[in-house]
C-alpha positions in Angstrom: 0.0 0.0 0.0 1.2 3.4 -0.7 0.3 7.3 -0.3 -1.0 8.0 -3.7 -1.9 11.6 -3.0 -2.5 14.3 0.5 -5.7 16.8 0.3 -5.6 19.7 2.9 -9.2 21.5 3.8 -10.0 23.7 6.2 -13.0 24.4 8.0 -14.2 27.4 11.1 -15.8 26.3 14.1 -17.7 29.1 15.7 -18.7 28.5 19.3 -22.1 27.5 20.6 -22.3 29.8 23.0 -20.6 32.9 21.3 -16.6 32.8 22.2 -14.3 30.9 23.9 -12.2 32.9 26.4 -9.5 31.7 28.9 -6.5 32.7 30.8 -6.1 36.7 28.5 -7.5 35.2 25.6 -10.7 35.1 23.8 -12.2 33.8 20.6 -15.5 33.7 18.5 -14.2 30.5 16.6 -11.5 28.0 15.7 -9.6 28.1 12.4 -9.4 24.0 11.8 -6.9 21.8 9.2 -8.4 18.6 8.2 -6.2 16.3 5.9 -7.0 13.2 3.7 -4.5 10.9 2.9 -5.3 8.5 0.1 -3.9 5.3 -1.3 -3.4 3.3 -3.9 -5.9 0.4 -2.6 -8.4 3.3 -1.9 -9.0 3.7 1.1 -8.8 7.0 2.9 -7.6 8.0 6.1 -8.5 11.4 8.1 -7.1 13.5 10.4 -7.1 17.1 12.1 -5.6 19.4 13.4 -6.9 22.7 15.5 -4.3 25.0 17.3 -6.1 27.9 19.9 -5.4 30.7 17.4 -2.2 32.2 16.8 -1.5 33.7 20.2 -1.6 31.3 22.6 1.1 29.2 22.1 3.6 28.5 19.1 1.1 26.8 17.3 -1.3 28.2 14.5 -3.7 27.2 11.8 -1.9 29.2 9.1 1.5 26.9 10.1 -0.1 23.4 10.2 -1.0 23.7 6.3 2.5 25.4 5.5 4.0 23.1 7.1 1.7 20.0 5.6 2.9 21.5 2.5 6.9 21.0 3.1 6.2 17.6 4.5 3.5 15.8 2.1 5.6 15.2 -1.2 8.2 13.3 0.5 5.2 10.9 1.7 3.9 10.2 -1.5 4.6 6.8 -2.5 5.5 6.0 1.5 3.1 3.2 3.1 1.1 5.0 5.5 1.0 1.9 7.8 4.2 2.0 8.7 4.1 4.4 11.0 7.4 5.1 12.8 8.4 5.5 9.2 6.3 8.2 8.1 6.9 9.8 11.7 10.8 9.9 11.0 10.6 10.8 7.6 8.5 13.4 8.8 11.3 14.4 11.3 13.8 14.4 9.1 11.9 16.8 6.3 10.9 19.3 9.2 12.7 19.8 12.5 10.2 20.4 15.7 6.5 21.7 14.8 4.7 18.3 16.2 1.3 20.4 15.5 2.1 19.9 12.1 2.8 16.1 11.8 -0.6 15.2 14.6 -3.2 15.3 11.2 -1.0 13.1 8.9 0.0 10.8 12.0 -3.7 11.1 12.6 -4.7 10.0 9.3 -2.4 6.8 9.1 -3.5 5.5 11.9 -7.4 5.7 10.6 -6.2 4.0 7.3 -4.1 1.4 9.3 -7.3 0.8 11.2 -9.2 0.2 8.0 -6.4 -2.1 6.7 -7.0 -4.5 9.6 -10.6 -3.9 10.2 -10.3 -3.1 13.4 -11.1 0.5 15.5 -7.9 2.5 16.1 -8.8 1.5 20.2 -7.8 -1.5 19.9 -4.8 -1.1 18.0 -3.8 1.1 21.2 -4.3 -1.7 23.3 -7.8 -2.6 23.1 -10.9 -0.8 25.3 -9.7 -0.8 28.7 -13.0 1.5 30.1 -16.6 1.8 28.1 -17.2 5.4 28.4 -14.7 8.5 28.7 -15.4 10.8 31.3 -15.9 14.2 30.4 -15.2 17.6 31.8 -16.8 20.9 30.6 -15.0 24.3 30.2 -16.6 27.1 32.3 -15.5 29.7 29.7 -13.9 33.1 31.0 -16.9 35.4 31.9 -18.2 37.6 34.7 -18.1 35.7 38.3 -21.8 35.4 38.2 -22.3 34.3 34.9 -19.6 31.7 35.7 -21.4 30.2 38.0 -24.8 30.2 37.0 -23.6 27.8 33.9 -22.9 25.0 37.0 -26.8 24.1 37.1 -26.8 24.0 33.0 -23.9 22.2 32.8 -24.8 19.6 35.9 -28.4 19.0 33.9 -26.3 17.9 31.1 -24.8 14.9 32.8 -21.4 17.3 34.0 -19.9 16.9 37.0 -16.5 17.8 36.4 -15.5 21.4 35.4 -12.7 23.5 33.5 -13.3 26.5 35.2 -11.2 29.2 32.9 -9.5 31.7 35.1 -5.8 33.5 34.5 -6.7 36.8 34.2 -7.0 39.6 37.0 -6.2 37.5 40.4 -8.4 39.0 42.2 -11.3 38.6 39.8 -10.4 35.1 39.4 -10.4 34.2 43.3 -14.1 35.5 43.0 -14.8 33.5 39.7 -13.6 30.1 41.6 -15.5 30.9 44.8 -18.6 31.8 43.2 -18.2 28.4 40.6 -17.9 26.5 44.1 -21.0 27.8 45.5 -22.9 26.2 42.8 -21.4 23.0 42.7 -21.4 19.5 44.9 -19.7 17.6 47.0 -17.7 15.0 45.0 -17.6 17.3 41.8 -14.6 18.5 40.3 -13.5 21.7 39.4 -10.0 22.5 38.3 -8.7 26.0 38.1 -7.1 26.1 34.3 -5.3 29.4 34.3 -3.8 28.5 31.0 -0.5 30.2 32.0 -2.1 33.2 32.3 -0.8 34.7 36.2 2.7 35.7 37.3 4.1 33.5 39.7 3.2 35.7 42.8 -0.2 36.1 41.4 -0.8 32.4 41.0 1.0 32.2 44.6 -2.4 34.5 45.7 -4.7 32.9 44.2 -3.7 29.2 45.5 -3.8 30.4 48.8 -7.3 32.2 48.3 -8.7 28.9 47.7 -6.8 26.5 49.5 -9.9 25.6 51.6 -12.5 25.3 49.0 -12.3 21.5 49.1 -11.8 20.9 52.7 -15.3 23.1 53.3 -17.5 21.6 50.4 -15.9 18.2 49.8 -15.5 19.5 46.6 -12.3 17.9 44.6 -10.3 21.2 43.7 -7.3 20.9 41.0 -4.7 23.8 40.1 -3.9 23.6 36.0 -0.8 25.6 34.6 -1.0 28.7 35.9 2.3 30.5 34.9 4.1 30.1 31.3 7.2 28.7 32.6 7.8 25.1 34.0 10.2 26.7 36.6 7.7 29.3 37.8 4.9 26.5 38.0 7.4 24.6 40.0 7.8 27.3 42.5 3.8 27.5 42.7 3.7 23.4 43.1 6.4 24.0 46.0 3.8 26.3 47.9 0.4 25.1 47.8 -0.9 21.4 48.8 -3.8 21.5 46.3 -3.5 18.4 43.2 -1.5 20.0 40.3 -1.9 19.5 36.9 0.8 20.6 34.2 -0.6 21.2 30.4 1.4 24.1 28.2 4.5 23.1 29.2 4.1 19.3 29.1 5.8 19.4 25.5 7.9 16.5 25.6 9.2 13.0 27.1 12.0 14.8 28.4 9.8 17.9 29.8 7.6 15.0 31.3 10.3 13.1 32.8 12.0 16.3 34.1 8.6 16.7 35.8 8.3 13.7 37.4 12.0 13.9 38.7 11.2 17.5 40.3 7.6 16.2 41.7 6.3 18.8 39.5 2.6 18.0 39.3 -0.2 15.0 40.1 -1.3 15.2 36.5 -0.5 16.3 33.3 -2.8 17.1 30.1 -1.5 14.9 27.7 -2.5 17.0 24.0 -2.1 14.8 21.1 -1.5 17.4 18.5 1.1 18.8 21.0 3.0 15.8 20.9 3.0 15.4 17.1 0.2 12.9 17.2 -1.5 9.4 18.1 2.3 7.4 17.7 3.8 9.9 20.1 0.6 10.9 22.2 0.4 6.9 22.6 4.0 6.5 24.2 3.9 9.4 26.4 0.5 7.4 27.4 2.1 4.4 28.3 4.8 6.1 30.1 2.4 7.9 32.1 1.3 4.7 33.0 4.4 3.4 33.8 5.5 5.8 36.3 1.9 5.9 38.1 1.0 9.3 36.5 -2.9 10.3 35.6 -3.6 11.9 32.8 -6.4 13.9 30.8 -6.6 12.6 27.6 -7.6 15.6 24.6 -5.9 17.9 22.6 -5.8 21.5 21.8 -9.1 22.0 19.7 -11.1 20.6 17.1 -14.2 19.0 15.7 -15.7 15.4 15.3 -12.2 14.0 13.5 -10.2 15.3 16.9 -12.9 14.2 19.2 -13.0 11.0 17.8 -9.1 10.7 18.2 -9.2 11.8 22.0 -11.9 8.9 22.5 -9.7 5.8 21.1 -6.9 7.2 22.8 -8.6 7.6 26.3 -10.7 4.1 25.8 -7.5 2.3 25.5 -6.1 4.0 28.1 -6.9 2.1 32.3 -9.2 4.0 34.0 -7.6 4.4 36.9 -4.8 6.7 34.7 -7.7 8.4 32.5 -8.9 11.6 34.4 -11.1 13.3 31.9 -11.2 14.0 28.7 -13.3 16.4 26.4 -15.7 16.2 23.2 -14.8 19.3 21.3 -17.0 18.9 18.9 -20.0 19.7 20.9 -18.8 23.4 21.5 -18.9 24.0 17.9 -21.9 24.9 15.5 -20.4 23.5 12.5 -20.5 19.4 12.1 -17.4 18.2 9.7 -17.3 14.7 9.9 -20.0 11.7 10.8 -19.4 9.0 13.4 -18.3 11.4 16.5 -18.4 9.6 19.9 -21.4 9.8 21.3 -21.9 12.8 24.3 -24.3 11.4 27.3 -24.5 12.4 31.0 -21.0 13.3 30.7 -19.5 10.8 28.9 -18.1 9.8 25.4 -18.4 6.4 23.8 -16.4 6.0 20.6 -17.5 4.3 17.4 -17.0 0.5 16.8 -16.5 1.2 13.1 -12.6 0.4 11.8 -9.9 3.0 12.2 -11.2 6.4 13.4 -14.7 5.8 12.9 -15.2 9.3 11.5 -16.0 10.2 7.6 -15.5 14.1 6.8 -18.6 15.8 5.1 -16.4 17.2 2.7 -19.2 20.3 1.6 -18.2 21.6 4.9 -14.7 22.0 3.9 -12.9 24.6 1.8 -10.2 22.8 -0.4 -6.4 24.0 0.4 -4.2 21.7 -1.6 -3.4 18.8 -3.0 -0.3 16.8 -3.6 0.2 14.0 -5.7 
């Protein structure tokens, strides 16, 4: 089998409720890449990939299809299920920019599902839980309005929320005591900053809620809330509350610096950070390995991404597999059939072979082609 010829689309994914805002940022939509790679058996595999705009972090929509475009002549002709080959050919065509190999990594593992008939999940190591657990982000808004999306959410089947702070500390110790008011004992909610407080400010803030959990029985988390691994270091080494690293989890070696330092409880493992499923799946199973939980998700995206979070997490034990989140059902616009299926707060993936996902291609504007 061989890579007869690479389409690139792209797609926007406006927000349900309006904009998406966290830590300084804030955004009406997502700026998506999707890629097809065919082959010269026909079949078809599909991937995506969805960075948080271009000022976040190093990572933008613009970049994935320039750099799809340096990388997919050299993998014509290459057999797409052999993936540590395409992922070092890759490599070697285009030094760093993991964000730009996750949808063609993506892709090969849907078509190397389809070879052998089998969901990508099992190919991970088979469906170690039935349903994902899913969190749901408490966008970045006014204290109140915060927390009157608690009841909402919690109707929905929710019990475990992203609750989007990093901005003014101040405003944010309101926004987290006011989420807290509305929620249960048992419930989580996990303070993401997103990188977005100095480390003093961050310092505040963790004190300012140190007791939240002790009061309510609530299960409080503390996500990234400086840019630097260092200064998030310094903010572990003050506050008792369950940490979670996620910008600047990057690496194996930024992982196993962490684990050396006692750095965090957690990490986000983001496949599209790591350069996709073949990478995202041995960071996985070194998580594992050295006893460290894990959300499973990525940084954005729609049905295709969703559905790439889901095999991931399902193959993942349960024990290790924290949360994980359905990005598709934040958007308005639908660009593939065959997403996991959202209820009472959990995903179930499709049993269909590879990714289980096939793109509606009139929702996608063409980019290019390479044959």
């Amino acid at each position: 089998m061989k890579i007869s010829r690479i389409r690139v689309f792209r797609a926007d994914l406006p927000m349900i409720e309006g904009s998406y805002s966290w830590s300084t940022q804030s955004h009406a939509g997502f700026d998506t890449t999707v890629v097809l790679v065919d082959t010269d058996e026909g079949l078809t595999g599909v991937g995506e990939c969805c960075p948080l705009g271009p000022t976040y972090l190093p990572a933008y929509a613009h970049g994935v299809r320039a750099g799809i475009a340096q990388l997919a002549p050299h993998l014509i002709n290459e057999d797409p299920t052999q993936l540590d080959r395409i992922n070092s050919l890759m490599d070697a065509q285009l030094k760093g920019h993991p964000y730009v190999k996750s949808a063609i990594d993506m892709a090969c593992w849907d078509i190397l599902g389809k070879v052998a008939d089998l969901p990508v999940y099992v190919l991970l190591g088979g469906k170690l839980q039935e349903k994902v657990t899913l969190y749901k982000v408490v966008s970045r808004a006014d204290p109140n309005a915060m927390a009157e999306r608690i009841p909402e959410y919690r109707n929905q089947g929710f019990r475990q929320f992203q609750v989007k702070v990093g901005e003014d500390p101040s405003t944010d110790i309101i926004r987290i005591h006011r989420v807290a008011e509305k929620m249960e004992a048992g419930e989580v909610l996990n303070a993401d900053a997103n990188t977005g407080w100095k480390q003093h400010e961050a310092l505040q803030v963790a004190h300012a809620i140190a007791d939240i959990g002790k009061q309510t029985g609530i299960r409080v988390t503390f996500e990234q809330p400086c840019l630097s691994y260092h200064e998030c270091l310094a903010v572990r080494q003050h506050t008792d509350l369950p940490f979670v690293l996620d910008e600047c989890m990057d690496s194996i070696s930024a992982l196993l610096q962490a684990q050396h330092d006692h750095a965090m409880d957690m990490i986000n493992l983001k496949i599209s950070r790591f350069g996709g499923i073949t990478r995202a799946r041995q960071v996985r199973d070194l998580c594992v390995s050295l006893g460290l939980p894990m959300n499973v998700e990525d940084s954005w995206g729609g049905e295709i991404t969703t559905a790439a979070i889901a095999h991931l997490a399902h193959s993942t034990p349960p024990e290790f597999q924290f949360q994980s989140s359905a990005f598709h059902e934040y958007s308005t616009t639908q660009i593939a059939t065959g997403a996991p299926s959202v209820q009472d707060g959990a995903m179930v993936v499709s049993n269909a072979s590879g990714l289980g996902v096939e793109p509606i291609v009139d929702a996608l504007e063409a980019v290019a082609e390479f044959n």
